[in-house]
PyMOL Python script that loads the backbone (N, CA, C, O; Angstrom):
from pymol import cmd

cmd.read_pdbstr("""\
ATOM      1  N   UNK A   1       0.847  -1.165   0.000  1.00  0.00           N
ATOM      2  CA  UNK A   1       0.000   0.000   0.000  1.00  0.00           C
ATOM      3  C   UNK A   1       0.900   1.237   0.000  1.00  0.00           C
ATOM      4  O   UNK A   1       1.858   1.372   0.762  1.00  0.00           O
ATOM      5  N   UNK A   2       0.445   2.289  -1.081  1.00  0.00           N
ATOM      6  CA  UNK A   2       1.706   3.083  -1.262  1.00  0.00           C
ATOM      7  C   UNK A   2       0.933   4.400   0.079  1.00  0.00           C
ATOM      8  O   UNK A   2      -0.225   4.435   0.498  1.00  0.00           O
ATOM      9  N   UNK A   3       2.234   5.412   0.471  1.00  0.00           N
ATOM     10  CA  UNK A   3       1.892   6.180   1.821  1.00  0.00           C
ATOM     11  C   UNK A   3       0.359   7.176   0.769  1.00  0.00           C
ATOM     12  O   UNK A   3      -0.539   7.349   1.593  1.00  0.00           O
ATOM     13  N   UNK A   4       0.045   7.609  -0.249  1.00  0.00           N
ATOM     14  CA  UNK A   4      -0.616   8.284  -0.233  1.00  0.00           C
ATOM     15  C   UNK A   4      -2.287   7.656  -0.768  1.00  0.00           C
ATOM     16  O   UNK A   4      -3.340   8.288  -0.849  1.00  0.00           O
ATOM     17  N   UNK A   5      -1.997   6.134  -1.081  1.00  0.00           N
ATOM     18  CA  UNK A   5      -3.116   5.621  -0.461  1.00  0.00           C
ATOM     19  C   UNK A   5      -3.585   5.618   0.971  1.00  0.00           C
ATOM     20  O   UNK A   5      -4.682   6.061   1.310  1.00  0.00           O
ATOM     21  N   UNK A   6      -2.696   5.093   1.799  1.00  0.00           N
ATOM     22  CA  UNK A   6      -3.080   5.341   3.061  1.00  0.00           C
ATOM     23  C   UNK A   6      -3.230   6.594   3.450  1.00  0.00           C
ATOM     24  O   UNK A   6      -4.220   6.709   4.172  1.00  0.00           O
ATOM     25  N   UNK A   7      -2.570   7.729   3.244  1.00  0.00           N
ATOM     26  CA  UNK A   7      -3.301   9.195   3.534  1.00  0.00           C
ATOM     27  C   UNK A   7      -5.258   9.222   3.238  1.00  0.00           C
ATOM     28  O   UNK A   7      -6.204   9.325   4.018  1.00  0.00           O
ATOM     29  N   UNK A   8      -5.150   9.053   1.541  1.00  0.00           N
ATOM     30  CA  UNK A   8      -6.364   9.044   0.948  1.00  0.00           C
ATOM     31  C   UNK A   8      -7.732   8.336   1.714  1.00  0.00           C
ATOM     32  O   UNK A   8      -8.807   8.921   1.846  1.00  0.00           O
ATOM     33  N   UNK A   9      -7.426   6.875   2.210  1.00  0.00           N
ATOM     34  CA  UNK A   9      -8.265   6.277   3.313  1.00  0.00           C
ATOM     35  C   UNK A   9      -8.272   6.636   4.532  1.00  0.00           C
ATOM     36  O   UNK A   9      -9.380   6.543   5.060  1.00  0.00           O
ATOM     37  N   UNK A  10      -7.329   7.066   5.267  1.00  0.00           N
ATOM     38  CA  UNK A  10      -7.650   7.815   6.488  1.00  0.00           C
ATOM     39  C   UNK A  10      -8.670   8.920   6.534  1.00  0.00           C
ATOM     40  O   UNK A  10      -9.665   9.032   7.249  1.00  0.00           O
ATOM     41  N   UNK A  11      -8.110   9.830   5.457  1.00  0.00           N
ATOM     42  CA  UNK A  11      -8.939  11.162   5.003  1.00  0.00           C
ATOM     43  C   UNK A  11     -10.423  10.784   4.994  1.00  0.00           C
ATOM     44  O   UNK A  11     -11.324  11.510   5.416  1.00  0.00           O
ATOM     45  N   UNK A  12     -10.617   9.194   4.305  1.00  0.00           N
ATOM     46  CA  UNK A  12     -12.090   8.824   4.310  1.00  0.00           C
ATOM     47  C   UNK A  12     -12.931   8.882   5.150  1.00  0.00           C
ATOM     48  O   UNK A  12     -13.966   9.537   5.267  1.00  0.00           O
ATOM     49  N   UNK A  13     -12.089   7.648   6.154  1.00  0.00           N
ATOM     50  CA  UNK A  13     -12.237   7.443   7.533  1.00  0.00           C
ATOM     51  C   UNK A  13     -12.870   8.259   8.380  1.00  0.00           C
ATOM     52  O   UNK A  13     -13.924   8.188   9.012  1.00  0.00           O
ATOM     53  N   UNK A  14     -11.680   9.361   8.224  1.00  0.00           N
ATOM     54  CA  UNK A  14     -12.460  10.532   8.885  1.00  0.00           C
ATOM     55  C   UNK A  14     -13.147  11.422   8.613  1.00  0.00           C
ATOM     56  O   UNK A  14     -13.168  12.271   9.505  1.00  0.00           O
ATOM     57  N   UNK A  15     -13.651  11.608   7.902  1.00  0.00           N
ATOM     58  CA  UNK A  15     -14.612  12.344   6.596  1.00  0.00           C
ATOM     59  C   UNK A  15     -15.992  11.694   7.362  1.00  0.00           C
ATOM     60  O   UNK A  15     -16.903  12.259   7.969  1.00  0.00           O
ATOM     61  N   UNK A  16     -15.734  10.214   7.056  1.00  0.00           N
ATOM     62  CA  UNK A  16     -16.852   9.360   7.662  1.00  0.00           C
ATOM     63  C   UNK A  16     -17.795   9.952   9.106  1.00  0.00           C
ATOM     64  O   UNK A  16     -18.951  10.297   9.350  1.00  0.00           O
ATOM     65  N   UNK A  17     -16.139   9.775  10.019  1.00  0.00           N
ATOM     66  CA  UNK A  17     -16.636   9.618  11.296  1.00  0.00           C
ATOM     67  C   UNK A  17     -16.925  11.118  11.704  1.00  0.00           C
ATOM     68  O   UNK A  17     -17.443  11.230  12.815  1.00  0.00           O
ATOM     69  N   UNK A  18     -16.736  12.052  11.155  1.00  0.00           N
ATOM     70  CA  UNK A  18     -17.032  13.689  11.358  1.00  0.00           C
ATOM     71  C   UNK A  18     -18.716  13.323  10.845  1.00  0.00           C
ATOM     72  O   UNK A  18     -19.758  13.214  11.491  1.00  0.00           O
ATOM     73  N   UNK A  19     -18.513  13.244   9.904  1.00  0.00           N
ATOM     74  CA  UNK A  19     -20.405  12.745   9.215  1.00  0.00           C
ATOM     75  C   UNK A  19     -21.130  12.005  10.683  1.00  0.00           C
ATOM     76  O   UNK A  19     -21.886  12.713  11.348  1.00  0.00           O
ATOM     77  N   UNK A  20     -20.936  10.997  10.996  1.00  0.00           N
ATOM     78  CA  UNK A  20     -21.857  10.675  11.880  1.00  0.00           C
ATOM     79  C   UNK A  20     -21.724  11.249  13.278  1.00  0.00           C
ATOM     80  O   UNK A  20     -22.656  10.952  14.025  1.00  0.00           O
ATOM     81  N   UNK A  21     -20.798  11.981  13.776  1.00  0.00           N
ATOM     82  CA  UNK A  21     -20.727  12.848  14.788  1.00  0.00           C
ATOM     83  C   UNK A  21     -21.705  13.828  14.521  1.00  0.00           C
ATOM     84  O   UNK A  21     -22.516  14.134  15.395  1.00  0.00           O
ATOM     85  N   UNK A  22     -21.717  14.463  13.172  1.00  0.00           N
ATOM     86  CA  UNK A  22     -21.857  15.619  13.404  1.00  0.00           C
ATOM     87  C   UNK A  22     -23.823  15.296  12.749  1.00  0.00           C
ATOM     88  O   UNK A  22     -24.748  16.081  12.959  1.00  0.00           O
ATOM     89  N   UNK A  23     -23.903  14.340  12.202  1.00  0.00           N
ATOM     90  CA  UNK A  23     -25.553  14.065  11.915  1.00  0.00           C
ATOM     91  C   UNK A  23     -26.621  14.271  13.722  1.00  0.00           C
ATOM     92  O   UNK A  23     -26.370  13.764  14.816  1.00  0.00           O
ATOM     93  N   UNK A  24     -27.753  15.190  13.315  1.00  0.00           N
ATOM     94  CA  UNK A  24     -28.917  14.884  14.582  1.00  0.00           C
ATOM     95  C   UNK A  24     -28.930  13.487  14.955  1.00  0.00           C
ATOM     96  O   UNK A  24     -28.312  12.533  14.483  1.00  0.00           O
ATOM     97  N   UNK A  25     -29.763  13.566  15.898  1.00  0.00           N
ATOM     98  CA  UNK A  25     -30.028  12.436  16.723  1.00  0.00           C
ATOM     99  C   UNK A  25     -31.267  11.728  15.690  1.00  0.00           C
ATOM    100  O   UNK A  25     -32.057  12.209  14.878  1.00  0.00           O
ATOM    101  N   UNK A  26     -31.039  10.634  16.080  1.00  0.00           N
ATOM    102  CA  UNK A  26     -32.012  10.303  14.656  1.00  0.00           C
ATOM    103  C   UNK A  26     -32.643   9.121  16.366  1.00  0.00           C
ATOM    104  O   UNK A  26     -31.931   8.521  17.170  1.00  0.00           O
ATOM    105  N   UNK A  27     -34.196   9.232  16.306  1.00  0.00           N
ATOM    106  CA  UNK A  27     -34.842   8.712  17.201  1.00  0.00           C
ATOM    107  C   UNK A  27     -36.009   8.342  16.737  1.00  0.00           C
ATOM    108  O   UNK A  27     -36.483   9.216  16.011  1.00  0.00           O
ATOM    109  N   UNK A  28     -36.925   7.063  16.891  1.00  0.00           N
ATOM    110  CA  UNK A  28     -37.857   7.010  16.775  1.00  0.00           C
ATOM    111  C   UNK A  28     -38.670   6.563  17.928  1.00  0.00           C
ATOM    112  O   UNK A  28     -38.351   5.642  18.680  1.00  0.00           O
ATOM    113  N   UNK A  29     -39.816   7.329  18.019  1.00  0.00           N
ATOM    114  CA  UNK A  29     -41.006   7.240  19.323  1.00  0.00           C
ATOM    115  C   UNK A  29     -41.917   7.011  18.958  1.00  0.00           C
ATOM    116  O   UNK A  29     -42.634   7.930  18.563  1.00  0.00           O
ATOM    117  N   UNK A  30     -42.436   5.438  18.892  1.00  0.00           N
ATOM    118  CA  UNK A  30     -43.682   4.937  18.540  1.00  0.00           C
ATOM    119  C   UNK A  30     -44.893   4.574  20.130  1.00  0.00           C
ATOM    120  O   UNK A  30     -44.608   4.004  21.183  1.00  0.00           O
ATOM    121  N   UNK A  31     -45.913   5.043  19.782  1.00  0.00           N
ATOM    122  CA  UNK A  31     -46.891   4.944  21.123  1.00  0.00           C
ATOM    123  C   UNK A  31     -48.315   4.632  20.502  1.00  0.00           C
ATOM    124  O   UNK A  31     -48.953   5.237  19.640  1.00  0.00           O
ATOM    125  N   UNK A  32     -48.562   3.648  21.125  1.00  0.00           N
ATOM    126  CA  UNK A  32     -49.705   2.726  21.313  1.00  0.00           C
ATOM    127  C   UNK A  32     -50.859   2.996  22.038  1.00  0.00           C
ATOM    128  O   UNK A  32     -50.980   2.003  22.755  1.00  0.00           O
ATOM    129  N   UNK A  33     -51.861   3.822  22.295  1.00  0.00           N
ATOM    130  CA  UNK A  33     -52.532   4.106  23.546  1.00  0.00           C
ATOM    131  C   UNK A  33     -53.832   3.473  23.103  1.00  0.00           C
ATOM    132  O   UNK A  33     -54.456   3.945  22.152  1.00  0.00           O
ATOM    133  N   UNK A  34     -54.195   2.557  23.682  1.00  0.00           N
ATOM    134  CA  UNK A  34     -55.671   1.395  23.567  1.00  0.00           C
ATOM    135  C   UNK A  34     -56.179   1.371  25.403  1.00  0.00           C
ATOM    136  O   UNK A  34     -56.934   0.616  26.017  1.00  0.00           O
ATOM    137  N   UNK A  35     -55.578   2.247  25.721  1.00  0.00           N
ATOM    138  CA  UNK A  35     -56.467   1.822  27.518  1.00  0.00           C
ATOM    139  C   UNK A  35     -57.636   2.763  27.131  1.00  0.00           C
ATOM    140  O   UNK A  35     -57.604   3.619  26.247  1.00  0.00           O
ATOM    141  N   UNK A  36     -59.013   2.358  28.210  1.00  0.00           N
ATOM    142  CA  UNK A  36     -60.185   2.947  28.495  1.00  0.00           C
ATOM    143  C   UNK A  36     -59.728   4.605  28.751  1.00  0.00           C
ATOM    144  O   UNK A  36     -58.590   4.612  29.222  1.00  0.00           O
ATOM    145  N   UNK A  37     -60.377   6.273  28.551  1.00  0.00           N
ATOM    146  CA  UNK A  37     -60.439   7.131  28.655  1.00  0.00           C
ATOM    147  C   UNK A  37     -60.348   7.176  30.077  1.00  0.00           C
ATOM    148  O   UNK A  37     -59.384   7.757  30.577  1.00  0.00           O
ATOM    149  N   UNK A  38     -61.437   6.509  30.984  1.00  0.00           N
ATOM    150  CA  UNK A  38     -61.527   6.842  32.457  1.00  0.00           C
ATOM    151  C   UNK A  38     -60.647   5.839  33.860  1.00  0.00           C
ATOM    152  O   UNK A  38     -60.788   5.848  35.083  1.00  0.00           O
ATOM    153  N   UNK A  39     -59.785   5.095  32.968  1.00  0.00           N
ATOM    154  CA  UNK A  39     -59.094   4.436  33.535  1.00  0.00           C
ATOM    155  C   UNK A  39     -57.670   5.005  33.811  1.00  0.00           C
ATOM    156  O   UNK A  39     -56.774   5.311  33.025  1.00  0.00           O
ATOM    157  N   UNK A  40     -57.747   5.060  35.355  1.00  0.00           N
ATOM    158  CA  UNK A  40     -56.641   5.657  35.978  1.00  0.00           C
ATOM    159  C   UNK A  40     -55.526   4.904  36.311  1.00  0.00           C
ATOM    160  O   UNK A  40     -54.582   5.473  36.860  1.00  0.00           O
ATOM    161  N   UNK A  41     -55.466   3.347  35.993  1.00  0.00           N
ATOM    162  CA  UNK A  41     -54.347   2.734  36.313  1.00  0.00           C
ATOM    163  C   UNK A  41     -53.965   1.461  34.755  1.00  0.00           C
ATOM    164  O   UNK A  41     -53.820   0.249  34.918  1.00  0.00           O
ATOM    165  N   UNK A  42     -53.889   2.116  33.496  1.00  0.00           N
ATOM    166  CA  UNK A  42     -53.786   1.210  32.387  1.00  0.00           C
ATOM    167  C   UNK A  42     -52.778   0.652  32.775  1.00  0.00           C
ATOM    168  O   UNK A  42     -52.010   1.141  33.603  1.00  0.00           O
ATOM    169  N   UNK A  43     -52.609  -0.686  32.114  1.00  0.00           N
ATOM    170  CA  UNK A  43     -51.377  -1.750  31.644  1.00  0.00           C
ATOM    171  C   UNK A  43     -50.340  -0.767  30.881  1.00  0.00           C
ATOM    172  O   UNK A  43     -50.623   0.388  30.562  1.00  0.00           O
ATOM    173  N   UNK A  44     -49.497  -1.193  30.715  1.00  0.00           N
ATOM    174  CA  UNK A  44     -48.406  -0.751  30.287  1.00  0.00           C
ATOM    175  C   UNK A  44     -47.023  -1.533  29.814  1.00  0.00           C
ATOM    176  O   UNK A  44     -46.366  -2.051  30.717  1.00  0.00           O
ATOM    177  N   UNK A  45     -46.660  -1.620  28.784  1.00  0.00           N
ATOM    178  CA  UNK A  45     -45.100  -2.083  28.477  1.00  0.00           C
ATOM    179  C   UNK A  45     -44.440  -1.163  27.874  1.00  0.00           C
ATOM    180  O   UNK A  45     -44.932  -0.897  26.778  1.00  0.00           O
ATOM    181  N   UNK A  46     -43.123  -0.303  28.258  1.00  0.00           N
ATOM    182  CA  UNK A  46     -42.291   0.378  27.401  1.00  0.00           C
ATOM    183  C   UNK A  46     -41.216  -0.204  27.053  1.00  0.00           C
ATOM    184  O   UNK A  46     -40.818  -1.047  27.857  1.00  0.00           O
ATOM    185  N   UNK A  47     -40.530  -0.031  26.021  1.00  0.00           N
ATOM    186  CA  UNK A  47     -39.384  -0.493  25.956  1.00  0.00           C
ATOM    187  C   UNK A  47     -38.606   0.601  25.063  1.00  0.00           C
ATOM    188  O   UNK A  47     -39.266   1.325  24.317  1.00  0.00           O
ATOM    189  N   UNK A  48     -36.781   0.758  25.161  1.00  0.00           N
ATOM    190  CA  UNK A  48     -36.439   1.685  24.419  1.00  0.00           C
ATOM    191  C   UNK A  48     -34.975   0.913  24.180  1.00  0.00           C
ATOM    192  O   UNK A  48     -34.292   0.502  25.117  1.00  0.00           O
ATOM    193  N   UNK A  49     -34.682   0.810  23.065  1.00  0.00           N
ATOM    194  CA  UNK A  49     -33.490   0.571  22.378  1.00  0.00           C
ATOM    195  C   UNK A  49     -32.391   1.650  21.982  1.00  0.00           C
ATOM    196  O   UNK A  49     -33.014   2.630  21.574  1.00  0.00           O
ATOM    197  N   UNK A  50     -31.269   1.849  21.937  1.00  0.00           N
ATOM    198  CA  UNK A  50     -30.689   2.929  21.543  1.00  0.00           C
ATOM    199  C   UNK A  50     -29.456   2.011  20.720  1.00  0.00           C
ATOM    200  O   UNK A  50     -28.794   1.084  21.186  1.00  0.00           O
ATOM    201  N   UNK A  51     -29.414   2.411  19.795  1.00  0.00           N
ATOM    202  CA  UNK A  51     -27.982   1.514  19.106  1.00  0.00           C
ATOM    203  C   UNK A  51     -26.577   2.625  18.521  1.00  0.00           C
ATOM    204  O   UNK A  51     -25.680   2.462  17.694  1.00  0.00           O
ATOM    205  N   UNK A  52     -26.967   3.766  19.437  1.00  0.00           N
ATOM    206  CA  UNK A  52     -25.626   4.603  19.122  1.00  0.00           C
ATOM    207  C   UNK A  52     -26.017   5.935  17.920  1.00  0.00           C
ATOM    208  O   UNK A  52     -25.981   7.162  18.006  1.00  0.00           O
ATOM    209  N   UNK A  53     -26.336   5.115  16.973  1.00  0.00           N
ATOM    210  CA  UNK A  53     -26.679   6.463  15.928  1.00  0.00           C
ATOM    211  C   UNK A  53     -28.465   6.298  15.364  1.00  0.00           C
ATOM    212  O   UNK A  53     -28.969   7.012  14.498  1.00  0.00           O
ATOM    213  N   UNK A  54     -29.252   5.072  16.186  1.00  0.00           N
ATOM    214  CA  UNK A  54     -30.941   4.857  15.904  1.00  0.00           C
ATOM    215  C   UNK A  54     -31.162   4.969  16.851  1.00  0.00           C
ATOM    216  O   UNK A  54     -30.137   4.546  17.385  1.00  0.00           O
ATOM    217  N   UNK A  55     -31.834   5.270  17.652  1.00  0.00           N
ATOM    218  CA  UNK A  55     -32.610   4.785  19.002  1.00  0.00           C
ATOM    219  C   UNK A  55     -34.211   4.640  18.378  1.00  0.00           C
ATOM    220  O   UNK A  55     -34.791   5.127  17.408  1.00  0.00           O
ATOM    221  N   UNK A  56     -34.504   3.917  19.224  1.00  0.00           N
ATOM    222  CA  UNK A  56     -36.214   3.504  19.368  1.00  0.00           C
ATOM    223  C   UNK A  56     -36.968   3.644  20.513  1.00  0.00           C
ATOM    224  O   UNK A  56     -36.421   3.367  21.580  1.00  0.00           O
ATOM    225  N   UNK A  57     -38.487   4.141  20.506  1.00  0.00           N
ATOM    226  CA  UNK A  57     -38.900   3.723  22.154  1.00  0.00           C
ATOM    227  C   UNK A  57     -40.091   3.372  21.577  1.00  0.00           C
ATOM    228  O   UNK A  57     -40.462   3.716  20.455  1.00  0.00           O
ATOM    229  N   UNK A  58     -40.784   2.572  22.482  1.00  0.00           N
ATOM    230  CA  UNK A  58     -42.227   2.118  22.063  1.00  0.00           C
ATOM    231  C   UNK A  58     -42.825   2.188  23.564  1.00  0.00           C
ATOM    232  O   UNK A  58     -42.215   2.046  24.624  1.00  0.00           O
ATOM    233  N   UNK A  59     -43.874   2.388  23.397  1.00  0.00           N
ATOM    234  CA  UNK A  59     -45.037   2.571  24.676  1.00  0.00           C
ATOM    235  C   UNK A  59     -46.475   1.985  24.072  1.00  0.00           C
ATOM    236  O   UNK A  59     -46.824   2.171  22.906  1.00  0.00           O
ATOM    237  N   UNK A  60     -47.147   1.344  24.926  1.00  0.00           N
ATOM    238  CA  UNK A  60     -48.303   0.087  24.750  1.00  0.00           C
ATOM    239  C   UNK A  60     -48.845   0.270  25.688  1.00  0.00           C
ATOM    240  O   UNK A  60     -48.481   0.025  26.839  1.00  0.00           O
ATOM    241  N   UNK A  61     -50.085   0.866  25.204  1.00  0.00           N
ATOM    242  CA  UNK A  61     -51.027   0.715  26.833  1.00  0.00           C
ATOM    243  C   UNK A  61     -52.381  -0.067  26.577  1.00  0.00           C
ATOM    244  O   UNK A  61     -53.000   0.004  25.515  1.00  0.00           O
ATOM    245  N   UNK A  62     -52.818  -0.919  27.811  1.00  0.00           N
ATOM    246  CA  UNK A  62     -54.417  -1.279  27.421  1.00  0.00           C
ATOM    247  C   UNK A  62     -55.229  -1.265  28.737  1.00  0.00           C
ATOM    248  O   UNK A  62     -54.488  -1.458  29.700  1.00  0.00           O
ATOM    249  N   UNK A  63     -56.393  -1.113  29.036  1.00  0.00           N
ATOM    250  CA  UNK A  63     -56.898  -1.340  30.112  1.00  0.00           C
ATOM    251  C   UNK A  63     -57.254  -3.113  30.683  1.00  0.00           C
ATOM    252  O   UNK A  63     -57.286  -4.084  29.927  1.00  0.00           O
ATOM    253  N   UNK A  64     -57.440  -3.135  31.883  1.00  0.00           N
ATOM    254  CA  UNK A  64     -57.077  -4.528  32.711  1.00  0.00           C
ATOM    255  C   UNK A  64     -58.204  -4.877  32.357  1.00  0.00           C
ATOM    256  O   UNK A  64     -58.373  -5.906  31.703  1.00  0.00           O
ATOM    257  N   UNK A  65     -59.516  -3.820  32.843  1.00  0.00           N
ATOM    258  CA  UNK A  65     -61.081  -4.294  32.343  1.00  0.00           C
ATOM    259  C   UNK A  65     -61.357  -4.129  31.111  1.00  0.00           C
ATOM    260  O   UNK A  65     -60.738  -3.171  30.648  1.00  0.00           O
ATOM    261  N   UNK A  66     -62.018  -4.646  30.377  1.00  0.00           N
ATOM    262  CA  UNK A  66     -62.784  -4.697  29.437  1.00  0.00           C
ATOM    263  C   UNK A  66     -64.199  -4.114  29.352  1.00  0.00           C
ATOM    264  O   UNK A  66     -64.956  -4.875  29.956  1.00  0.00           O
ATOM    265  N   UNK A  67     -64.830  -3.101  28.859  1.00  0.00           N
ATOM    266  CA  UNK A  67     -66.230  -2.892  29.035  1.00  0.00           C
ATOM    267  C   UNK A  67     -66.739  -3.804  27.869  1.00  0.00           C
ATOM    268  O   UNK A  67     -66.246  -4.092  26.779  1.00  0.00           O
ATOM    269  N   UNK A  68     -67.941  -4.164  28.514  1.00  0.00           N
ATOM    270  CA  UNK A  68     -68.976  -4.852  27.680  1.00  0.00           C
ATOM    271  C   UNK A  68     -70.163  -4.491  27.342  1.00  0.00           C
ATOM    272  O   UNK A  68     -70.854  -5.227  26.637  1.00  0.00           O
TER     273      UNK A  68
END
""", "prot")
cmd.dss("prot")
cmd.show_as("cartoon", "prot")
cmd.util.cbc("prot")
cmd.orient("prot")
């Protein structure tokens, strides 16, 4: 590998890693809301993933009773 290939790929490299430093937060917030209006204590599962440059969160709600 001659030295100004390896210049040329470093330069990439870091070209690269300035790019994803410098990109927003890239997040997604998905929410589920299925509980009853007058229900003061819904079910619930959240969960949130973050993988460095995606994150995710999800929220799920339902009520315990059922009206019939």
């Amino acid at each position: 590998m001659t030295k100004r290939f390896r210049t040329l790929m470093l330069a990439g490299l870091a070209g690269v890693a300035l790019i994803a430093v410098a990109a927003p937060s890239h997040h997604a917030n998905i929410t589920i809301l299925t509980h009853q209006e007058n229900d003061r204590t819904p079910q619930r599962v959240r969960a949130a993933v973050d993988l460095g440059l995606v994150g995710f969160s999800f929220l799920l709600t339902w009520s315990k009773q059922l009206a019939h």
